[in-house]
C-alpha positions as CSV (number, residue, x, y, z in Angstrom):
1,X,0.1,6.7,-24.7
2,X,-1.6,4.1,-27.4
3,X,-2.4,1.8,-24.6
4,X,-4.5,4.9,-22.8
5,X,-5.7,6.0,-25.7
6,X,-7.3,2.6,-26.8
7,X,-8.1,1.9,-23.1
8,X,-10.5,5.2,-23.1
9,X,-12.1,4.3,-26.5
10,X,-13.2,1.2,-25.1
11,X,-14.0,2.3,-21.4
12,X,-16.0,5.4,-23.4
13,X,-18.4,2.6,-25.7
14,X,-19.4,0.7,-22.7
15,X,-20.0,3.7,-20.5
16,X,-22.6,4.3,-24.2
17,X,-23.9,0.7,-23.8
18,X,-24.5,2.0,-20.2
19,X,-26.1,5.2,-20.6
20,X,-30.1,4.4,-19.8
21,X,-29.0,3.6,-16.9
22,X,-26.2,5.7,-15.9
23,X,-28.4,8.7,-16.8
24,X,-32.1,7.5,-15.4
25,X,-31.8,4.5,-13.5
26,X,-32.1,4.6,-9.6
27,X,-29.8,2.4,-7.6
28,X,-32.0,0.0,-5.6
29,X,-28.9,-1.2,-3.3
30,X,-25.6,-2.7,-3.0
31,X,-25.0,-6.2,-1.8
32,X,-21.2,-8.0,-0.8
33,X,-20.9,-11.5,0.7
34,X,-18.3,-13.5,2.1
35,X,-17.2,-14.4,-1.0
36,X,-15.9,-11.0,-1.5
37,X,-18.6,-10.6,-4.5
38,X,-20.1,-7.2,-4.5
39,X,-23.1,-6.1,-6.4
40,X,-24.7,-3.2,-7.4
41,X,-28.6,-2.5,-9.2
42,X,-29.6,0.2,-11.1
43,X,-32.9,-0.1,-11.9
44,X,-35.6,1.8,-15.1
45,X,-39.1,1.5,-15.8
46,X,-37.7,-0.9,-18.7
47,X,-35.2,-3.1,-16.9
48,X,-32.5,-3.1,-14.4
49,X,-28.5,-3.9,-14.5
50,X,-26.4,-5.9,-12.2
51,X,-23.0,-4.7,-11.7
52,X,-21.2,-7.5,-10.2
53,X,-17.5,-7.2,-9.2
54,X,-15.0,-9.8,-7.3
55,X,-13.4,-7.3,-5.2
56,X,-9.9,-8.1,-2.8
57,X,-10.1,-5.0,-1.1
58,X,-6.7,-4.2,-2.6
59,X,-7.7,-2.7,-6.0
60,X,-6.2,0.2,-5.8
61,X,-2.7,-1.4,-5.7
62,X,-3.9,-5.0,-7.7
63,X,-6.5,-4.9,-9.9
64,X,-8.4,-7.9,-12.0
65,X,-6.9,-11.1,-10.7
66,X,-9.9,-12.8,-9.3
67,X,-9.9,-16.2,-10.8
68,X,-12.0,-16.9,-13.4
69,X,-15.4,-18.6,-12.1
70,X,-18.6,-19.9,-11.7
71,X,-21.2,-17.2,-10.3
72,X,-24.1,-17.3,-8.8
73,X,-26.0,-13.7,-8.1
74,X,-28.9,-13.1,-6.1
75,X,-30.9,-10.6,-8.2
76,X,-34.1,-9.5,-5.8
77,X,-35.7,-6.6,-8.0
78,X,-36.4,-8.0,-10.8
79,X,-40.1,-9.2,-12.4
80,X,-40.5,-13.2,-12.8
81,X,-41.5,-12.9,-16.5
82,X,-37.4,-10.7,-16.9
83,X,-34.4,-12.7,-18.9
84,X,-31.2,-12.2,-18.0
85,X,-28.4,-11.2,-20.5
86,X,-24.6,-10.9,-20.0
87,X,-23.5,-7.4,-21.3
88,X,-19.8,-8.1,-23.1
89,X,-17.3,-7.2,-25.6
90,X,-19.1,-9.5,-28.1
91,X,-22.9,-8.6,-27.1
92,X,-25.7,-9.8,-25.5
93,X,-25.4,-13.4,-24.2
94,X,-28.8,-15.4,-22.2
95,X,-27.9,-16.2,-18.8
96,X,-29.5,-18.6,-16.8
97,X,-32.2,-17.7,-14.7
98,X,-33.8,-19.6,-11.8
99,X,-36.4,-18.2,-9.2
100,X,-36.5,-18.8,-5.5
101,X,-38.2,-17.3,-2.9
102,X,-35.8,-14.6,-2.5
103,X,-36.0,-13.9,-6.0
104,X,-34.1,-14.9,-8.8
105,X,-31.0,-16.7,-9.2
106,X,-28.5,-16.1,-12.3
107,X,-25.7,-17.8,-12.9
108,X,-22.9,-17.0,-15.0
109,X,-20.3,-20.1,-15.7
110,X,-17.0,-17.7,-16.8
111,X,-17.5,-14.6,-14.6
112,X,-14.7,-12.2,-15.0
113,X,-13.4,-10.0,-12.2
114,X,-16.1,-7.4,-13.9
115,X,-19.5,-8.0,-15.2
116,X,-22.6,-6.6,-16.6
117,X,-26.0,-8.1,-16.3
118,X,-29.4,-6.7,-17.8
119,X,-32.7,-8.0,-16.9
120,X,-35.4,-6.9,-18.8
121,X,-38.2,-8.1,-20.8
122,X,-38.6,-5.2,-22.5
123,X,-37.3,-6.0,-26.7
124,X,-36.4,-1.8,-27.3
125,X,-33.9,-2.1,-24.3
126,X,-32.1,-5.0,-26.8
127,X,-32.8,-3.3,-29.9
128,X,-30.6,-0.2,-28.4
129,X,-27.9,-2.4,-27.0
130,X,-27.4,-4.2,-30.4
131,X,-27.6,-0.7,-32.3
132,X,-25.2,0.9,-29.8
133,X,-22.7,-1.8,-30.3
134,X,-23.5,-2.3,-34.6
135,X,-22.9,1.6,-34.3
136,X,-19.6,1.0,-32.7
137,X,-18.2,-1.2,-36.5
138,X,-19.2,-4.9,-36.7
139,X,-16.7,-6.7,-34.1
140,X,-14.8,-3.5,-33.5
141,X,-15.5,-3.5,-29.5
142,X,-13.7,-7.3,-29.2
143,X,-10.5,-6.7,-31.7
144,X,-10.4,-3.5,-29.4
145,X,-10.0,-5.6,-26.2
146,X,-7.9,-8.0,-27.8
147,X,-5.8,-5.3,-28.8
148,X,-5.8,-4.2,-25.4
149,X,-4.5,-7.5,-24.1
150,X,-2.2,-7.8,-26.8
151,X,-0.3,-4.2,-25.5
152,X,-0.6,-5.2,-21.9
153,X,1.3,-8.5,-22.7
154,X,4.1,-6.4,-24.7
155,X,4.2,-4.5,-21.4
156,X,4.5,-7.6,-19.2
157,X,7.3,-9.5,-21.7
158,X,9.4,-6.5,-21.4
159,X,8.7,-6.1,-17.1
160,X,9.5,-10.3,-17.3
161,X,12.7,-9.9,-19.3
162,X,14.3,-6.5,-17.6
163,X,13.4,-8.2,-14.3
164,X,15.1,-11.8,-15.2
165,X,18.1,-9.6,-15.9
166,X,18.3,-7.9,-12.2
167,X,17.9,-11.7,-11.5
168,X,14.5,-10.3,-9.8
169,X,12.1,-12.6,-11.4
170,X,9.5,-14.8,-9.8
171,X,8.7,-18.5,-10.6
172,X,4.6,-17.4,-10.0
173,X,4.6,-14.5,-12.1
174,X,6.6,-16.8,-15.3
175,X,3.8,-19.2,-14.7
176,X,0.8,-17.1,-15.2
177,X,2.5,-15.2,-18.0
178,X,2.8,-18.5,-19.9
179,X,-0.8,-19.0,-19.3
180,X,-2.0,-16.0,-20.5
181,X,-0.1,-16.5,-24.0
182,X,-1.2,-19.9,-24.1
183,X,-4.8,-18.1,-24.1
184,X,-4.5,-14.9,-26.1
185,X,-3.2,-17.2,-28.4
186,X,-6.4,-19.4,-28.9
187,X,-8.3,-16.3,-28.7
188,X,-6.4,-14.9,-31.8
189,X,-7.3,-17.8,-33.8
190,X,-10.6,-17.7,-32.8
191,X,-11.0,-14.4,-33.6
192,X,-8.8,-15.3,-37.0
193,X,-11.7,-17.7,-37.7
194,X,-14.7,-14.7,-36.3
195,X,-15.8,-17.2,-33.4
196,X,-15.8,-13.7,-31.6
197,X,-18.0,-15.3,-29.0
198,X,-16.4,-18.2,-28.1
199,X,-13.1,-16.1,-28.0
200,X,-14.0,-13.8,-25.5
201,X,-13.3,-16.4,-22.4
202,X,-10.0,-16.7,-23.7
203,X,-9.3,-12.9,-23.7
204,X,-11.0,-13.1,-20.0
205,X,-8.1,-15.6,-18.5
206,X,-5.7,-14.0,-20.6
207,X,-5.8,-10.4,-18.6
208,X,-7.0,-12.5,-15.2
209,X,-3.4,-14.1,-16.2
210,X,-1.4,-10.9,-16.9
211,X,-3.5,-9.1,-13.6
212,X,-1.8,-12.1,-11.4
213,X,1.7,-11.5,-13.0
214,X,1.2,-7.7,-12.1
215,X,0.2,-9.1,-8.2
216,X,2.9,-11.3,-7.8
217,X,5.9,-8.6,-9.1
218,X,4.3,-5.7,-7.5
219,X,4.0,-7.1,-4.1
220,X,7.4,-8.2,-4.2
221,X,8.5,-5.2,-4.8
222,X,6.4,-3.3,-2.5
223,X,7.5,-5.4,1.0
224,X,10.0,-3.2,1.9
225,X,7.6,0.4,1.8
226,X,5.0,1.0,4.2
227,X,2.9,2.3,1.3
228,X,2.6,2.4,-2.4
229,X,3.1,5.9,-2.5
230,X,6.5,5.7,-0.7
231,X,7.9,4.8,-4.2
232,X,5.6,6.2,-7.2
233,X,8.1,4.0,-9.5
234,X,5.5,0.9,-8.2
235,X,2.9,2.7,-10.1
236,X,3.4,0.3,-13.2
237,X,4.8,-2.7,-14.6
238,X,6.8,-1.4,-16.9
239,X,8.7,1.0,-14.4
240,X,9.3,-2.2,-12.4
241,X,13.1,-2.4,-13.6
242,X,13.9,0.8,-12.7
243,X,12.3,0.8,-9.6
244,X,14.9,-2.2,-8.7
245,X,17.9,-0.6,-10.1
246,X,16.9,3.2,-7.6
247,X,16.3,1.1,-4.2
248,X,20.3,0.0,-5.1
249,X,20.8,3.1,-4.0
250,X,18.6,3.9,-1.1
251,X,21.0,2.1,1.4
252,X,23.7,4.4,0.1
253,X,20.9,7.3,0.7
254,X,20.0,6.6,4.0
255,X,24.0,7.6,5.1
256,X,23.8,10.9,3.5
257,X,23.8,14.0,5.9
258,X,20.4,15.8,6.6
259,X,19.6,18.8,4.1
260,X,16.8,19.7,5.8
261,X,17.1,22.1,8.8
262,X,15.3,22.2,11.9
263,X,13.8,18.9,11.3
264,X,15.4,17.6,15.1
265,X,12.9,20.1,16.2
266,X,14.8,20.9,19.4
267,X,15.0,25.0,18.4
268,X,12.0,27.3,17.4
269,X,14.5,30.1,16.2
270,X,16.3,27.7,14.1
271,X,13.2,26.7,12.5
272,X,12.0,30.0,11.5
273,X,15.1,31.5,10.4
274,X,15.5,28.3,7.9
275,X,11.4,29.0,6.6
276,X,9.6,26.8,8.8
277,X,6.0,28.1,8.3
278,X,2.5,27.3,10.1
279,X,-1.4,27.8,8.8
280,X,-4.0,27.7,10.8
281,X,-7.5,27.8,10.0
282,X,-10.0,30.3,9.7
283,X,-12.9,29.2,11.7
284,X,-13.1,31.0,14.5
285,X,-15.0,27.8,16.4
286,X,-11.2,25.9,16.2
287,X,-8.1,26.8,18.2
288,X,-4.8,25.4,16.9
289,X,-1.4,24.9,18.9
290,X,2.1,24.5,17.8
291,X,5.1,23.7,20.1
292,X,8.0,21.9,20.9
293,X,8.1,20.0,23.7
294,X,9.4,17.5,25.9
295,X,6.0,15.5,25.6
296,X,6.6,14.9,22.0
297,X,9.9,14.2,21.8
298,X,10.6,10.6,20.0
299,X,14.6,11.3,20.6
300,X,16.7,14.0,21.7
301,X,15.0,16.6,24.3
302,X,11.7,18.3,22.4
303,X,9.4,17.0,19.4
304,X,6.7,18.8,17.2
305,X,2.9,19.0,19.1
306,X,0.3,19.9,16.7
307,X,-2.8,20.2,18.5
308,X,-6.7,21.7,16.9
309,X,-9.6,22.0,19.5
310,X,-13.0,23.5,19.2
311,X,-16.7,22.3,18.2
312,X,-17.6,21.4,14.8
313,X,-20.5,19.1,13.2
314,X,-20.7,16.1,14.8
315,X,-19.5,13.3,12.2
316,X,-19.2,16.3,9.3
317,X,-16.0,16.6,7.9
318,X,-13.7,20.1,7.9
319,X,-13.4,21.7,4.5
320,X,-10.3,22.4,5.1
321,X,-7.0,21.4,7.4
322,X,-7.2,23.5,10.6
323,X,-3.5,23.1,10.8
324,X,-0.7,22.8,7.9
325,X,2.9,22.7,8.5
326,X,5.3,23.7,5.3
327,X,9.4,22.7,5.9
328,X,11.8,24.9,5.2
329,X,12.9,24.2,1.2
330,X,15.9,21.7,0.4
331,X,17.5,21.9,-2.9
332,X,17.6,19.2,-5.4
333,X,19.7,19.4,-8.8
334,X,18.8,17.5,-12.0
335,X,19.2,13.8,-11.9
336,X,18.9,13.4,-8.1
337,X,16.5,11.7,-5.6
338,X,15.4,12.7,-2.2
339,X,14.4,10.5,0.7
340,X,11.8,12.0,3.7
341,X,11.7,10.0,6.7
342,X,10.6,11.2,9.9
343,X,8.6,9.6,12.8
344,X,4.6,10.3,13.6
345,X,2.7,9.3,16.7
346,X,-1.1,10.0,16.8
347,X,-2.0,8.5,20.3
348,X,-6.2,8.8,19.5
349,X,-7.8,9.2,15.8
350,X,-8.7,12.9,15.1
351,X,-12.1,14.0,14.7
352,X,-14.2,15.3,11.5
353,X,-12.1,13.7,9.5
354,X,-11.5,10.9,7.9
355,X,-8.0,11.5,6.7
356,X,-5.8,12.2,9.9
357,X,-2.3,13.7,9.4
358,X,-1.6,13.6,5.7
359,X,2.2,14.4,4.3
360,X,3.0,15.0,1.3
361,X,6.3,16.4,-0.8
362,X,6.2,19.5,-2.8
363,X,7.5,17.0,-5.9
364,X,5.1,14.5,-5.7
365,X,2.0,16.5,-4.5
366,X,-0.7,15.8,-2.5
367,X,-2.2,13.2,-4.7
368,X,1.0,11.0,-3.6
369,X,0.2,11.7,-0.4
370,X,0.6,9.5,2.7
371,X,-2.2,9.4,5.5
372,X,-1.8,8.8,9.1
373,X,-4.8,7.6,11.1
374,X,-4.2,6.5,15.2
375,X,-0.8,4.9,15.6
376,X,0.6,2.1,17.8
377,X,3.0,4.3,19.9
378,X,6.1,6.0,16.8
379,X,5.7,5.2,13.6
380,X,8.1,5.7,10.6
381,X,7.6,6.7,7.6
382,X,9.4,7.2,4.0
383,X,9.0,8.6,1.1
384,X,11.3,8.6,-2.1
385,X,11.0,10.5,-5.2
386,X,13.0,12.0,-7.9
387,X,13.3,15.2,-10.1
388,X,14.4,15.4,-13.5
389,X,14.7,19.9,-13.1
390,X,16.6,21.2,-10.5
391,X,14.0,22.7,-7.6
392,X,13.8,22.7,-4.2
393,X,11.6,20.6,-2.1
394,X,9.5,21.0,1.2
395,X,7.8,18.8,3.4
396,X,3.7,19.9,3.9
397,X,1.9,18.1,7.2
398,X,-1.5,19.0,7.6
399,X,-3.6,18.2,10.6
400,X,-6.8,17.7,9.0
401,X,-9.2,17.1,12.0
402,X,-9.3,18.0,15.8
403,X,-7.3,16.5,18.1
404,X,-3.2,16.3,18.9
405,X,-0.3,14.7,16.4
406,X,3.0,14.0,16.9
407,X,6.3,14.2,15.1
408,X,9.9,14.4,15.1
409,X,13.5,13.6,13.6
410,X,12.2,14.8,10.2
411,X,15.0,14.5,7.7
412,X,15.5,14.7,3.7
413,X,18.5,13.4,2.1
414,X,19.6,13.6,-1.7
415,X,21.7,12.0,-3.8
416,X,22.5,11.1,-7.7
417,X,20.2,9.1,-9.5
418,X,22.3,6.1,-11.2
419,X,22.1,6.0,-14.4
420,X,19.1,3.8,-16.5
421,X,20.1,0.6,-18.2
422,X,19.2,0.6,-21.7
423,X,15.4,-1.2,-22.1
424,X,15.1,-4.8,-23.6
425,X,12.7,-5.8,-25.9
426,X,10.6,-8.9,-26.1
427,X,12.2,-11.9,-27.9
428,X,10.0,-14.6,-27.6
429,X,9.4,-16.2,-30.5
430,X,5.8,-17.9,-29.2
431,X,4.6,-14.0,-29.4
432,X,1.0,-14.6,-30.7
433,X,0.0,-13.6,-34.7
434,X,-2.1,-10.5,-35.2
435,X,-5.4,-10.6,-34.1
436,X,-7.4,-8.9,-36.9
437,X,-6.9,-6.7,-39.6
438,X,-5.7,-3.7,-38.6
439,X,-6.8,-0.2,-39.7
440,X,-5.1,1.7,-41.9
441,X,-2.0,3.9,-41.5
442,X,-3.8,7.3,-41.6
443,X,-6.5,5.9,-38.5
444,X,-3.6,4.6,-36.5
445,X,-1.5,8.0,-36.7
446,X,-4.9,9.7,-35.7
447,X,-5.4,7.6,-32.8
């Protein structure tokens, strides 16, 4: 909770350093390369900003482990006479500026995964930055941010020494966590010393550091699910242990009987009587069929055919699912986990959508769902979760486009959750020294 809290506070001053132009710029364009660099410019009658960001494509699992790195940008809006600043924790910083014929050419030596770049030539866009930020407390955005990577390498130390006691750590992640104390540490006693400036690199490698450990235990983890929201307990670091300790018993799981009835899909009365229920949509330009039948079976003699046909916009999207399917409810007591797994097949990718056959659990919701575009031939999927209140669960499919989906052998399986290990805490005795002074008692409780 302190960690979001302070994360917010700091995310909310540089969205303020931001606002001329958040609020009036106009974005000119976005630009990527090879080099997986992406860049966006918003542009003012005063000056413009680069937002430049080292993307993987995996953010949404990985986030901020792009080495640290020379950059060059090719800025192509801006006027000759502009100079180029680095927008950062510690202020406004010249940048190197060169002009070609394409236009001009900044480099920046240390570029984090994240940076902000104003050109302007314009002095009252730089008197409002530097009052923005002296409005802020003198320093107070930096001790923030190393307070920030000071909390994510608490978090880390614990995920390293619950994970070295499953005997699940990993000789990449140890490195990069040494290296990222080694540099928080010399960014402490800069800061000690207020070198705020020449600190800030240090606190730069220091989360690039941390973001690899995150990589290297996370994708470990992860191999053995087809997506990260087949297990939500991937969702952080510091659930990383437990995460371990529950797929001990998902071997156990996977032998449990079937709770969930009519999931075979071989008998329509069976289905209904157990609460088996179908939507369709209300446009009246869309047709929707549901039936079991030989042609979709993956094993035994009948599958599920989910089929929605009619005109629409071309390329527009539905507003909503022409088709959902809802399970009949399984019961879950307190303390137990729950595995779905079932098999899909969508032979051609369904139209006016961009979604295809999402599946979700009535426990984990929709925003933990898991998506289904066109399919090599069957295709399983999982999904594990647990309750802490006694509830039952059901199993929603929606068809959210036109065209014909698949699916059969549904099943979901409960069974105790083992109970937690008590938490370690960190030990090592290299931990770095405060950063800064910190504020008093009565601030701190109000944060």
């Amino acid at each position: 909770t302190r960690l979001r809290s302070q994360t917010l506070q700091w995310l909310n001053e540089h969205v303020s350093l931001l606002e001329p132009w958040i609020i009036g710029g106009v974005v000119m364009g976005e630009v990527s390369n090879e080099d997986g660099l992406a860049i966006t410019t918003l542009k003012t009658n005063r000056g413009q900003l680069l937002l430049v960001q080292h993307v993987t494509g995996l953010e949404q699992y990985f986030a901020g482990d792009p080495p640290i790195q020379i950059t060059r940008v090719q800025d192509v809006y801006s006027a000759v006479a502009d100079q180029a600043y680095l927008l950062n924790d510690a202020g406004l910083t010249p940048l190197p500026n060169e002009r070609n014929t394409n236009g001009g050419v900044i480099q920046i030596d240390k570029c984090p995964a994240i940076a902000a770049i104003i050109l302007t030539q314009n002095p009252v866009v730089l008197n409002r930055v530097n009052q923005t930020l002296e409005s802020f407390g003198l320093n107070a955005t930096i001790d923030r941010r190393a307070e920030l990577t000071r909390q994510w390498m608490t978090f880390t130390q614990i995920a390293e020494n619950e994970l070295g006691r499953l005997s699940r750590s990993d000789p990449v992640a140890s490195g990069a966590f040494n290296e990222a104390l080694n540099a928080l540490q010399q960014a402490e006693g800069l800061i000690l010393s207020n070198s705020y400036q020449t600190a800030l690199p240090f606190l730069d490698l220091a989360d690039q550091k941390l973001a690899t450990v995150r990589r290297a235990l996370l994708s470990i983890a992860r191999d053995q699910f087809s997506t990260q929201t087949s297990a939500p307990l991937l969702s952080h670091i510091s659930l990383l242990a437990r995460h371990w300790e529950l797929t001990q018993s998902i071997p156990a799981l996977e032998q449990i009987a079937n709770g969930l009835p009519g999931g075979d899909f071989e008998n329509l009365e069976h289905m209904l009587q157990n609460g088996w229920e179908q939507v369709g949509s209300n446009d009246q330009n869309i047709e929707t069929r549901v039936e079991l039948t030989a042609s979709a079976a993956g094993a035994g003699e009948s599958g599920l055919l989910l089929t929605a046909r009619g005109t629409a916009k071309s390329g527009a999207a539905l507003d909503v699912p022409p088709l959902v399917i809802r399970s009949a409810a399984v019961p879950v007591r307190n303390s137990q986990m729950f595995l779905v797994h079932g098999w899909i097949r969508i032979d051609s990718a369904l139209q006016n959508t961009e979604n295809g056959v999402v599946i979700y659990d009535s426990v984990g919701g929709r925003p933990l769902a898991m998506q289904f575009g066109k399919t090599n031939g069957w295709q399983e999927f999982k999904l594990y979760r647990a309750v802490g209140e006694s509830t039952s669960v059901r199993l929603n499919i929606e068809l959210t486009g036109l065209g014909t989906a698949m699916l059969d052998e549904i099943t979901i399986r409960t069974i105790d959750i083992p109970a937690a290990a008590p938490a370690s805490t960190p030990t090592n005795s290299n931990a770095p020294p405060p950063a800064t002074a910190r504020r008093d008692s009565e601030t701190s409780d109000k944060q």
